[in-house]
Every structure is written in structure tokens, then in C-alpha cells.
C-alpha distance (Angstrom), angle and dihedral (degrees) to the residues before:
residue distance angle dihedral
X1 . . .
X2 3.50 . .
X3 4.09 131.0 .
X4 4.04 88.7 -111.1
X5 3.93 86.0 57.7
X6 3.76 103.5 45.7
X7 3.81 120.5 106.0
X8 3.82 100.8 -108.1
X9 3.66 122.7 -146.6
X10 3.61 99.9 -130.9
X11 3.89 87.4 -151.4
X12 3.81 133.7 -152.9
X13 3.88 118.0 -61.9
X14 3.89 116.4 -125.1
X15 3.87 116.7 -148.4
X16 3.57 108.8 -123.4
X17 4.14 94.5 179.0
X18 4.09 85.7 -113.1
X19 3.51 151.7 68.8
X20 4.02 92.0 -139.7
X21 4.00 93.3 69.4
X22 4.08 121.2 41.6
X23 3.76 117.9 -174.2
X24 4.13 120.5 -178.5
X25 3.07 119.5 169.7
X26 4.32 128.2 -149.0
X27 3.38 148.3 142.9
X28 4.23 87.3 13.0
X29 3.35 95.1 -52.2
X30 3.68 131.0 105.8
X31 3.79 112.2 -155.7
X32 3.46 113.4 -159.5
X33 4.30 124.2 -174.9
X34 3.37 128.0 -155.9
X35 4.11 90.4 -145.9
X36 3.66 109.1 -163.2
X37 3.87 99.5 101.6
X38 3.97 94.2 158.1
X39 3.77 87.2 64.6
X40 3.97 102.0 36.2
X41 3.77 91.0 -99.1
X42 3.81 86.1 -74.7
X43 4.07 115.1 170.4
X44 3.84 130.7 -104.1
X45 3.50 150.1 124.7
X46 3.83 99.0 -28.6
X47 3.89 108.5 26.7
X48 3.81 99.7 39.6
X49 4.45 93.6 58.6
X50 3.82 86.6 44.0
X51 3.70 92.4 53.2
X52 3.93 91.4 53.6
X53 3.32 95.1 43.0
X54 4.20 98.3 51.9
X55 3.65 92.9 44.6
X56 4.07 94.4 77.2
X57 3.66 85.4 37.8
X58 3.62 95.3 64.8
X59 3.95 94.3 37.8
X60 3.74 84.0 66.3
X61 4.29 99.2 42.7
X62 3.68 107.3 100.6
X63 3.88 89.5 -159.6
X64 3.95 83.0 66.4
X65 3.75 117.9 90.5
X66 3.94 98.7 145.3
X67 3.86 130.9 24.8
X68 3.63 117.4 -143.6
X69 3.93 109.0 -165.3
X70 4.31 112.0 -176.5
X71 3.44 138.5 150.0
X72 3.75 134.6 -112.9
X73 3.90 128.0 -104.5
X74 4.03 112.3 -8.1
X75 4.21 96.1 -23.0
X76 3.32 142.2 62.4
X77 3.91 104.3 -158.8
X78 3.66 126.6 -25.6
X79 3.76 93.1 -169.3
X80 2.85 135.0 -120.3
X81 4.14 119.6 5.1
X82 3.84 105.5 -110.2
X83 3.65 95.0 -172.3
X84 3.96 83.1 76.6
X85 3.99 94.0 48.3
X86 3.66 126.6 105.9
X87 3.23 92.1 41.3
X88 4.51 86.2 121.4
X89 3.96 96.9 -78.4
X90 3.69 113.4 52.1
X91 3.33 98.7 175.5
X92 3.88 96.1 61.3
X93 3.04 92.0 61.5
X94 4.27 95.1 92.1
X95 4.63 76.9 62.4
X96 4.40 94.6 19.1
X97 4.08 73.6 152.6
X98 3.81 92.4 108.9
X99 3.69 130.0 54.5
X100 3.55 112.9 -91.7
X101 3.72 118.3 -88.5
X102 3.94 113.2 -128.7
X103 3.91 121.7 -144.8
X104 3.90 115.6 47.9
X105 4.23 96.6 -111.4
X106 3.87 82.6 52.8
X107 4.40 95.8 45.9
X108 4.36 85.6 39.9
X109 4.29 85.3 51.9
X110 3.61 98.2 38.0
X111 4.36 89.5 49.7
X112 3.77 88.1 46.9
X113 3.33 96.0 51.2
X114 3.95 93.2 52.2
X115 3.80 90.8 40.3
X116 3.98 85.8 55.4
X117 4.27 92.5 45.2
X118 3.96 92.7 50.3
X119 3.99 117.1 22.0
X120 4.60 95.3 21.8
X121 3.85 81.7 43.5
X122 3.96 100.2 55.1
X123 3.87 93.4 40.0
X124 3.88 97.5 51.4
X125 4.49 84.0 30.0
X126 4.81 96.9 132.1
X127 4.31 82.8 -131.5
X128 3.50 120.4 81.9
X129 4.25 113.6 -111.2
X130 3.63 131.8 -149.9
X131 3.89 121.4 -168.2
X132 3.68 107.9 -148.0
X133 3.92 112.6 -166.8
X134 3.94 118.3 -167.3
X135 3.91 87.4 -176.9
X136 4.02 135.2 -26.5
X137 3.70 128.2 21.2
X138 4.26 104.5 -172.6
X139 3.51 132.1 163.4
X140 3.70 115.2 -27.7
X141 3.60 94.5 -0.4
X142 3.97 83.4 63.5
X143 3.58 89.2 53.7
X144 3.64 92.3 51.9
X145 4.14 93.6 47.5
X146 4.40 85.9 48.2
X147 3.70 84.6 48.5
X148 3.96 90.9 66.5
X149 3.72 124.4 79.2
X150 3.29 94.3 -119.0
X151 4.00 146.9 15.4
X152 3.37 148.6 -144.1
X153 3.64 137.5 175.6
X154 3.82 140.8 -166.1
X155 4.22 107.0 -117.9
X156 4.13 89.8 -106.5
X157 4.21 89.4 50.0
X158 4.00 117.1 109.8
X159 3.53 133.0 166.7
X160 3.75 135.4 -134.2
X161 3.66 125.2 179.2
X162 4.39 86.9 -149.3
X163 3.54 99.4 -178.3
X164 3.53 96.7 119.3
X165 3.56 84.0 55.0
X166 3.87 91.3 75.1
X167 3.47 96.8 32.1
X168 3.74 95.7 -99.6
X169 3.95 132.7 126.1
X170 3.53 111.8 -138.4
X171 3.54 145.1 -89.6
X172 3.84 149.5 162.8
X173 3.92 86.1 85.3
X174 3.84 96.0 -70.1
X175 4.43 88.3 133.6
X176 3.55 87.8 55.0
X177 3.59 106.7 38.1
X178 4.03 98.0 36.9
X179 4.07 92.3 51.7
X180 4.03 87.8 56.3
X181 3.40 94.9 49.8
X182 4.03 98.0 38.3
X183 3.73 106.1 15.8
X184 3.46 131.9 -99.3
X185 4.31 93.5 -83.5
X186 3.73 92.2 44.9
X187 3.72 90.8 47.3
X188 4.15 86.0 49.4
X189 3.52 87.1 54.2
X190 3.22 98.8 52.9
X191 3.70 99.6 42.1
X192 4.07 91.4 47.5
X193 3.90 98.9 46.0
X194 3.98 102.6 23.7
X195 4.08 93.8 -146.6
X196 3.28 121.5 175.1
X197 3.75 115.3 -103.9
X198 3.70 111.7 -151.3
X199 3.77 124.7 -143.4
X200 4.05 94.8 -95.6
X201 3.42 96.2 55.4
X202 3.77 96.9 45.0
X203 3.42 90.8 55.1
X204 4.45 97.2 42.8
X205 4.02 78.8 50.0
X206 3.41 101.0 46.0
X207 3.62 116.6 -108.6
X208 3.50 101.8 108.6
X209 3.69 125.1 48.6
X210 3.45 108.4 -153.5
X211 4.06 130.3 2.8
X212 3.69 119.6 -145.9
X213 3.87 141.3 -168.3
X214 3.67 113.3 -79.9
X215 3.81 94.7 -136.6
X216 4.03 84.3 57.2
X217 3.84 111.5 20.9
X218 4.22 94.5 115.3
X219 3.66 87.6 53.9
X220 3.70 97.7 39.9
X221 3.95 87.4 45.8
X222 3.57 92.2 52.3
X223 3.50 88.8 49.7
X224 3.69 99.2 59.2
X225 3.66 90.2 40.0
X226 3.97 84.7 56.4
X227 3.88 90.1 47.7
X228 4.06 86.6 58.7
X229 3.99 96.6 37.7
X230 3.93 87.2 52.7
X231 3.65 96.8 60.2
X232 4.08 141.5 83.3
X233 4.14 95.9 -60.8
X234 3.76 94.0 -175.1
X235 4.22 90.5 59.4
X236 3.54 87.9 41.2
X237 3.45 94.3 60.6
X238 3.38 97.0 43.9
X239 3.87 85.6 48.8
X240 3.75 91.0 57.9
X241 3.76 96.2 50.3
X242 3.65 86.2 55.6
X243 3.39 108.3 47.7
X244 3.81 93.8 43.7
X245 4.03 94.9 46.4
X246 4.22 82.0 51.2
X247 3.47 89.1 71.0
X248 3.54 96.1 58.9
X249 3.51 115.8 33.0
X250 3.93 133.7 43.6
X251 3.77 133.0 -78.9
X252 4.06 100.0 -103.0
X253 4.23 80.4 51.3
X254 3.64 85.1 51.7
X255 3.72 98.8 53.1
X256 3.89 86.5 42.2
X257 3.54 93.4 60.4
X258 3.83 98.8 40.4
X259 3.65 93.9 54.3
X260 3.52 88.9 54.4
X261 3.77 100.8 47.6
X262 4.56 92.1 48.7
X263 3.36 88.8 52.8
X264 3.39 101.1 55.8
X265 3.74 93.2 36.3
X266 3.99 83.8 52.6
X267 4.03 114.9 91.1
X268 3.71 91.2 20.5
X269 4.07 117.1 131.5
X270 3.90 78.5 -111.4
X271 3.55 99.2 64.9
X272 3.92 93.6 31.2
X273 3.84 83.3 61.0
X274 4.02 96.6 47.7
X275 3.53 91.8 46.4
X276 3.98 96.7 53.7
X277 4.01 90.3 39.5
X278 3.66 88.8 54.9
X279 3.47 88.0 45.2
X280 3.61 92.7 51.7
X281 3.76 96.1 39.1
X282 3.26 93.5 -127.0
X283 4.37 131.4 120.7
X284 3.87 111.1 -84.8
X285 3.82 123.0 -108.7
X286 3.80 109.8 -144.7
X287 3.79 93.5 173.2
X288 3.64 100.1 -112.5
């Protein structure tokens, strides 16, 4: 039975205090929508505050085992909304929501400090995320899909990081998190000249983990997202932490941390229930 022919769940509806982001959660997955279609989801006043706040609120939801962040219509995130720049702080415009901070130490702090509540927050965020792009990731909006463990993209998506398209540098991580995925010449590359990279390519270089059919890519990205949400959320967790803290620290560290993280995943009703399934040869139930 296919996805399209599945009873769905239709889920409970979280208030985000806007129109421009939608988050339901069902099945163990919370899908959340960046909802401005009419301006390629890009970010602003409304969307970008109601992004940082949700993310801590569905760290803490038990009913959430996977995050599913996508955009509306035929984009995921164009960045940031450059009908709002020049205004004397460019690059707040991805979070314009506050009022604009005067000297330079105080606009550098007050940028970090969003940077660090949206992009630092999803990477290092305990439940598992999955970008799902229906069409273009630029700019910021890139930096938010690279910011998600994983990614998946519709066959007509393609990302560009665009900043030197307005004149700007970069920011919301996409330096750091584009040259671990890509390399540190591919990331130049695509900094410098700001091609497009179609969905193929992203996917033979790594930066998306899966491409589906257009005519089915919500469905097929909930799907996978499902696949994640359904399984042992504790050991996933722990999996995340390690995986992410291998790319920064040395081997013996590593080991260390890995030790740590089986043996507290071992003995749990999580890894009873694996253990007799397998045993069984039958599909785990992790209760969820």
C-alpha cells in the first residue's frame, strides 16, 4: 500500500503565534511549514521569531521523535527577504523582528546571538531533523536546510548560497556547515560563484539524502521522516551527540563518549524490545 493510500493521522496543530510558520504534529513527526509561498518562504519579521521560539518547544514534546522542517508552494526558503534590506543592517534582515541595534560591536552581538537561537539551536536540537525542500534553498534558508541532520529534496529543488548576489558574505553558519558537508573547495566554489546546484548533484555530493518524485516528494518526505520518528528515540539521540561531537574532537574523545552513550542506552525498554524483535524476526515496537 502506498503513502497516498495510508490512513493519515491528521495530528494535533501547534500554535506558532502566525500564519507564516505551521507546525502539526502526528505519527512522531512534527511537520513544521515555513508558509509564505508568495515570497519563496523567505524570512522576516514574523516567520524568523516563530521559528526560534518552536524549536525548544518541540525539543521538549514527547509526541516528537522526528522534525520535519519544509517550505510552502515550490520553495523551501529563499533567505532572507530583500525587500526589507537597506534599511542600515542588512544582515538582520533573515530576524528584522527587533529594532535595529546601533554601533557595529552591538549589530555583530545582536546577529550572533540570533544566528546561535535559530541555525546553533537546530544543529545541536536532542530530536533528529530532516530538511525537506520542494524547490530553492538560497542564502539563509540554505543555512537553515545544512543546519538539519539530514536532507531531502524534490527532483526540481537546487540550492544556491546567493549572498554574493547582494553583496553580502554569509552567515547563519552556512561557511561552516557547507565545507563539512562538501569540502572546503566545493564550498569556495559555491560561495565565490553562487551556481545553482541542481537536485542530482546535491544528492551525488552529499547534501541531500534522498531525492524524490516531484508529483510525490511531501508524501515521500513524510514518509522517511515517519521511518526516523518510529524508531528507538533514546539511541537516536545518543547517536546524534556522537556523530556530531566526532567531527570535532579526537579519536580517544570519541571512544570516550561512545562508551558512555551504549551503556546507558543498554538495559533500557528500548533495547530490551530490539533485542527480542530481532530475536523473533519480527519489526520492532518502540511505542510511538
Amino acid at each position: 500500500m502506498s503513502v497516498s493510500q495510508q490512513q493519515e493521522d491528521p495530528g494535533v496543530a501547534l500554535d506558532t503565534g502566525t500564519d507564516e510558520l505551521l507546525c502539526r504534529v502526528a505519527d512522531g513527526v512534527a511537520l513544521v511549514t515555513l508558509n509564505k509561498p508568495h515570497k519563496k518562504n523567505a524570512l522576516g519579521d514574523e516567520l524568523t521569531p516563530a521559528l526560534r521560539a518552536l524549536l525548544p518547544v518541540l525539543e521538549q514534546d514527547a509526541r516528537v521523535g522526528c522534525i520535519l522542517l519544509t517550505g510552502a508552494g515550490d520553495a523551501f526558503c529563499a533567505g532572507g527577504d530583500v525587500s526589507e534590506m537597506g534599511q542600515g543592517n542588512p544582515s538582520a534582515n533573515p530576524s528584522a523582528e527587533s529594532p535595529a541595534p546601533t554601533s557595529v560591536e552591538q549589530r555583530v552581538a545582536t546577529l550572533t546571538e540570533k544566528q546561535m537561537q535559530l541555525t546553533h539551536r537546530l544543529y545541536h536540537l536532542k530530536k533528529i531533523t530532516i530538511a525537506a525542500l520542494p524547490g530553492a534553498a538560497a542564502g539563509a534558508g540554505l543555512s537553515i536546510a545544512l543546519a538539519c541532520d539530514l536532507r531531502v529534496g524534490s527532483e526540481r529543488a537546487f540550492i544556491t548560497t546567493a549572498f554574493r548576489n547582494i553583496g553580502l558574505s554569509g552567515d547563519y553558519g552556512a561557511s561552516w556547515f557547507l565545507s563539512r558537508l562538501v569540502g572546503l573547495g566545493r564550498a569556495k566554489a559555491l560561495f565565490y560563484r553562487a551556481d545553482r546546484l541542481d537536485a542530482a548533484t546535491c544528492e551525488a555530493w552529499g547534501i541531500f539524502n534522498a531525492v524524490f518524485s516531484e508529483a510525490t516528494f511531501r508524501a515521500d518526505s513524510l514518509a522517511y521522516a515517519k521511518d526516523i520518528a518510529q524508531g528507538p528515540r533514546q539511541a537516536l539521540t545518543l547517536m546524534k551527540a556522537n556523530l556530531q561531537a566526532g567531527s570535532e574532537q579526537d579519536l580517544s574523545s570519541s571512544l570516550a563518549l561512545e562508551a558512555k552513550h551504549l551503556i546507558a542506552c543498554s538495559g533500557t525498554a528500548e533495547s530490551k524490545e530490539a533485542i527480542r524483535a530481532f530475536m523473533e524476526k519480527r519489526p520492532p515496537n518502540f511505542g510511538v
